[in-house]
N, C-alpha and C positions, 0 to 999 in steps of 0.2 A: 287886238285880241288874238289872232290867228298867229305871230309871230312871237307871243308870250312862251317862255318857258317855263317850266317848276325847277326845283334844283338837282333831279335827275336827267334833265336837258331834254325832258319831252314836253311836248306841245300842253300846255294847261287848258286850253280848250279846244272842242272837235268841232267841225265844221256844223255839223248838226244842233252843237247848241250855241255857238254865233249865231246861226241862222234864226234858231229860236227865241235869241232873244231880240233881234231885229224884227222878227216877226216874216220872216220870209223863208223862203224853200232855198235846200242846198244851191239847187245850179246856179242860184241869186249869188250866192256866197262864192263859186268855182269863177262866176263869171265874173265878178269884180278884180277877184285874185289873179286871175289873167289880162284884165287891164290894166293893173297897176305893174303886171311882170314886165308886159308890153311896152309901158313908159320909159320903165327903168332901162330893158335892152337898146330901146331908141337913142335914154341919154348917154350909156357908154359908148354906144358906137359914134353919135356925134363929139364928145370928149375922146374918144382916140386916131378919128379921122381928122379934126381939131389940131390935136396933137401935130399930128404927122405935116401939115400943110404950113 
């Protein structure tokens, strides 16, 4: 949902109403979106340390 676009290239939904429809409060929503940023920085750096070795 948070990574949706329209065809003006903005965001189709705001975090306020993801949260909404989950039923839960923003920071719910900030705070997931930061463990999945977290993952993804983990697996590039293990893919270009990877790389290198």
């Amino acid at each position: 949902m948070y990574e949706e676009t329209g065809p003006d290239g903005r965001r189709m939904n705001t975090v306020e109403q993801i949260a909404a429809e989950f039923g839960v409060a923003r920071p719910t929503i900030y705070r997931h979106l930061g463990v999945v940023v977290e993952h993804f920085r983990t697996a590039v750096v293990r893919f270009v340390l990877g790389k290198r070795r």
